[in-house]
C-alpha positions in Angstrom: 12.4 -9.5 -5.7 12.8 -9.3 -9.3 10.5 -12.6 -10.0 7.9 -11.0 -7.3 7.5 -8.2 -9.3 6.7 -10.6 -12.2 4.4 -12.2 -10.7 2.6 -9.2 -9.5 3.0 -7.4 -13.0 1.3 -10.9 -14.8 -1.4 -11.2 -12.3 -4.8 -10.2 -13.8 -5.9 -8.8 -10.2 -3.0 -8.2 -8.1 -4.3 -6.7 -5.7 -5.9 -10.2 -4.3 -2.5 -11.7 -4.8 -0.7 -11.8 -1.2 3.4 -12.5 -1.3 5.5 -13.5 1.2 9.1 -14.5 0.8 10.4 -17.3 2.6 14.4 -18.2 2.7 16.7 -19.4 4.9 18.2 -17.1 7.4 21.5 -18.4 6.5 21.6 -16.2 4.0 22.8 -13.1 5.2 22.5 -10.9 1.5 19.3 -12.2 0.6 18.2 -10.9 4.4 19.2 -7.9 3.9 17.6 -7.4 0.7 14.2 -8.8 1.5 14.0 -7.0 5.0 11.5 -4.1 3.2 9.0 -7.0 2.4 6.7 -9.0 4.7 9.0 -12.3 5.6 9.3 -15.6 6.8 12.3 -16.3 8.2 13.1 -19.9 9.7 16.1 -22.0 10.7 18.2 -23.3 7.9 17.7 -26.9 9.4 14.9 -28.3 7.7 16.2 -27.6 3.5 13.8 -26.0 1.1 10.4 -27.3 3.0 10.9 -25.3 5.8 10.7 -21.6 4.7 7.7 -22.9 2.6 6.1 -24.2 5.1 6.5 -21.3 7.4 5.1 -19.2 4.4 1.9 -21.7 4.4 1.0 -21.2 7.7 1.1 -17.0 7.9 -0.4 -17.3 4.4 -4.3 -15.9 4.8 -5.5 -16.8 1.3 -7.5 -20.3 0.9 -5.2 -21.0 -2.4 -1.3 -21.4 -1.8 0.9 -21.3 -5.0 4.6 -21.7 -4.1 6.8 -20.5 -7.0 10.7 -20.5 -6.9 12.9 -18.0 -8.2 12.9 -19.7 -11.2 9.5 -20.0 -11.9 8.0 -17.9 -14.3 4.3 -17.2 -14.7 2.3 -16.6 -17.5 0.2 -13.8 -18.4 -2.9 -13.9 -16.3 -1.7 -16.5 -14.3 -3.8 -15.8 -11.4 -7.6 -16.3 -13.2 -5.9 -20.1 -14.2 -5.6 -20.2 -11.3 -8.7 -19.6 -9.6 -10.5 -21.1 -12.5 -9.0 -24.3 -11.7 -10.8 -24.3 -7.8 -13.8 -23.4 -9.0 -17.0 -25.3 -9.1 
C-alpha cells in the first residue's frame, strides 16, 4: 500500500493511472490488508508470474507497468512513460 501511494503521489496524471495489487493468497496479512483495494488474488502455485499475470488480464489500460514493492518511481514517471509508446 505504501509504495501504491507513491506511485500515485509521483504520477503526473494519476487519475489515468489504474492499480491493482496482485499477491498470493497464501498470504493471509497481506489479504487482509489489501481487501479495501481492487485485487487479484490467485493460487500460490505458479511463483511471482502468477499474480502478475492475473493482474494483466483484468488490467483495461493498453500499457502494463508491473512494479514490485521495491520499486520506486520517479517523479513524473507516468509521462516517461507514455512518451516512450508514442509515435
Amino acid at each position: 500500500a505504501e509504495i501504491r501511494k507513491l506511485f500515485i503521489d509521483r504520477a503526473a496524471e494519476p487519475h489515468r493511472v489504474e492499480y491493482i495489487f496482485a499477491f498470493d493468497d497464501d498470504d493471509t496479512d497481506t489479504r487482509t490488508r489489501l481487501r479495501r483495494f481492487r485485487s487479484v488474488t490467485v493460487p500460490p502455485a505458479g511463483g511471482i508470474v502468477a499474480p502478475i499475470n492475473a493482474a494483466a488480464r483484468v488490467a483495461r489500460g493498453e500499457i502494463l507497468v508491473m512494479a514490485a514493492d521495491d520499486c520506486l518511481p520517479p517523479p513524473r514517471w507516468d509521462v516517461g512513460v507514455w512518451q516512450a509508446f508514442q509515435g
